[in-house]
C-alpha positions as CSV (number, residue, x, y, z in Angstrom):
1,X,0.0,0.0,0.0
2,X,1.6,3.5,-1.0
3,X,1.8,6.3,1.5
4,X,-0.1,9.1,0.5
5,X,1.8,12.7,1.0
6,X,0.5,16.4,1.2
7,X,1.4,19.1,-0.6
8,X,2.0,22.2,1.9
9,X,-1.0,24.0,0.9
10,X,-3.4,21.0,1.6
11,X,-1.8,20.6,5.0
12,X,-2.5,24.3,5.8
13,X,-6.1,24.3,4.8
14,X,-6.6,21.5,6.6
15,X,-4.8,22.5,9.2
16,X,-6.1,25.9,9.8
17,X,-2.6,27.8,9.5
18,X,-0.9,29.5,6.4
19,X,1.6,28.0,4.7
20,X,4.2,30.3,6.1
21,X,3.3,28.8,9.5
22,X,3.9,25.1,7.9
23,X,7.8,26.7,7.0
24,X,8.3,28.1,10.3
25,X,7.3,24.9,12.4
26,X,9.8,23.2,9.9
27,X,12.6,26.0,10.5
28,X,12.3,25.1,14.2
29,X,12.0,21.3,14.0
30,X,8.5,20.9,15.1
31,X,7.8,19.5,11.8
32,X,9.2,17.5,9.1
33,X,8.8,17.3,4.8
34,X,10.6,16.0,2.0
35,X,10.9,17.2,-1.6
36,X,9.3,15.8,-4.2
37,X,11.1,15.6,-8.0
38,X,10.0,19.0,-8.8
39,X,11.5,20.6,-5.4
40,X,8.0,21.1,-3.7
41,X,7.9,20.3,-0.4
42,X,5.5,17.3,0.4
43,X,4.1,15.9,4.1
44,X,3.2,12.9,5.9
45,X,0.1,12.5,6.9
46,X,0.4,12.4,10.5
47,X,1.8,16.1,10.3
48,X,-1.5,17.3,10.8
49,X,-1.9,15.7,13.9
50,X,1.6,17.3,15.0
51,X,0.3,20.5,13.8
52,X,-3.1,19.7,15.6
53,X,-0.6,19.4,18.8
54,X,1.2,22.5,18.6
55,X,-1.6,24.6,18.1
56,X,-3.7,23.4,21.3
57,X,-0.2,24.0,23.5
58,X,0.5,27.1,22.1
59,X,-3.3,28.0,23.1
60,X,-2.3,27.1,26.5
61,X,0.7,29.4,26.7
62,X,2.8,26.6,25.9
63,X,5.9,27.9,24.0
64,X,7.5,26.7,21.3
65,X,10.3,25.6,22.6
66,X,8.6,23.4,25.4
67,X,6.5,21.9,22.9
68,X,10.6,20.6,20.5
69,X,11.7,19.6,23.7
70,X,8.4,17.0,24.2
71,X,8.5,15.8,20.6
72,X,12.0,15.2,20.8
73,X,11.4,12.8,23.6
74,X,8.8,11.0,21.8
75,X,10.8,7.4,20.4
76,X,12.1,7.8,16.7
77,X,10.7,12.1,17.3
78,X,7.2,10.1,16.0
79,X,3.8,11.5,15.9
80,X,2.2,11.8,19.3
81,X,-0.4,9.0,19.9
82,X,-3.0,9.6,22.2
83,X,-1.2,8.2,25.2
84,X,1.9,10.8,24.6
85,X,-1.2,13.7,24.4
86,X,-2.5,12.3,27.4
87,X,1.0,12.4,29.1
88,X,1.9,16.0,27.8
89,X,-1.4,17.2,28.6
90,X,-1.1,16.2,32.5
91,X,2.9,17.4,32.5
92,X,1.5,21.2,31.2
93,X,-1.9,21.2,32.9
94,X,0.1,22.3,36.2
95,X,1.5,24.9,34.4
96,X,-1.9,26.0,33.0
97,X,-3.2,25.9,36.6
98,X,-0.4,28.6,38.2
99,X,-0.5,30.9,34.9
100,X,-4.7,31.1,35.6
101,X,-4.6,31.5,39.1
102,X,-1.7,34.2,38.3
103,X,-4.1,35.7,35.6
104,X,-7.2,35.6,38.5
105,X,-5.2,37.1,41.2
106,X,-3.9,39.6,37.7
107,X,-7.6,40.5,36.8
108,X,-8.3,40.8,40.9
109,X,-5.9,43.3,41.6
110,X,-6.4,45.7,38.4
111,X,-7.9,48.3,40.3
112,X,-5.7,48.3,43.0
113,X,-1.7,48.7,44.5
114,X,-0.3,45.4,42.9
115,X,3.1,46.6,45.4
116,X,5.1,47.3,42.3
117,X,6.8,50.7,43.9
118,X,5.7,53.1,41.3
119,X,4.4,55.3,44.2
120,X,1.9,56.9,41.4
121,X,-1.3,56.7,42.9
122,X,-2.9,58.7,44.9
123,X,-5.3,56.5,46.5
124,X,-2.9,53.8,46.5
125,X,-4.9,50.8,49.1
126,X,-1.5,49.1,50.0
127,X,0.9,52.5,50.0
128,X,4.3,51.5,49.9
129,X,5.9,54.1,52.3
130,X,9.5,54.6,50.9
131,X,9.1,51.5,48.8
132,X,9.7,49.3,51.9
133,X,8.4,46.2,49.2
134,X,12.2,46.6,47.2
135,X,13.1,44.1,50.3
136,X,10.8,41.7,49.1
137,X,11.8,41.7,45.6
138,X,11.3,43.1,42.3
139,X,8.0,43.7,40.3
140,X,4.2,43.3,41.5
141,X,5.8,41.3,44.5
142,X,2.1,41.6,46.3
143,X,1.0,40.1,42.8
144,X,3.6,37.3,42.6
145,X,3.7,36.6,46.5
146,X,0.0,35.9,47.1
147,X,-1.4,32.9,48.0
148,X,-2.2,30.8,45.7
């Protein structure tokens, strides 16, 4: 039985992306193709399911990086299965959990003194008298100390 192959445009419709995506997932070594006779660049089938992967970490803040470093892993660099999905998606679902309860305690504090030091506001609730919060460290350290 003969392996059928995509040509980079079918893999982006079907995908979702543009083709310029397809060349920059290849660039980093997220993805792989070969070239036909006529130097057109031709993919697996089970790209799409790579592709598929990459887009639902990168919706959960997953970077690009993180996501070469988990395919590399994988036996061969293969396709993810389902098992591997289910493994990567319980390794980067504790990740997800602190960057949302960072976001909550984010969307909490908007209207408030996040401690950053800026001594700007006047009606600051948490005033930071002589930015005594430097000792604690830099940034929105009321932000990024606070209970999780």
């Amino acid at each position: 039985m003969t392996e059928t192959y995509f040509a980079v445009g079918a893999v982006a419709k079907r995908c979702g992306v543009k083709v310029s995506t397809l060349h920059f997932y290849e660039d980093k070594g997220l993805i792989r193709s070969w070239r036909n006779e006529g130097n057109q660049r031709r993919y697996k089938k089970d790209v799409m399911r790579r592709v598929a992967v990459i887009k639902a970490a990168q919706k959960m803040g997953i970077s690009l990086q993180e996501i070469k470093t988990e395919f590399a892993a994988l036996p061969e660099s293969r396709t993810p299965t389902m098992k591997d999905w289910q493994r990567l998606s319980r390794h980067w679902q504790s990740g997800l959990n602190e960057r949302i309860a960072y976001l909550e305690r984010l969307r909490d504090s908007l209207t408030g003194c996040i401690g950053c030091g800026c001594l700007s506001m006047k009606n600051c609730p948490i005033y930071n008298l002589d930015d005594k919060l430097a000792s604690e460290g830099s940034g929105p350290v009321i932000l990024d100390n606070a209970d999780t």
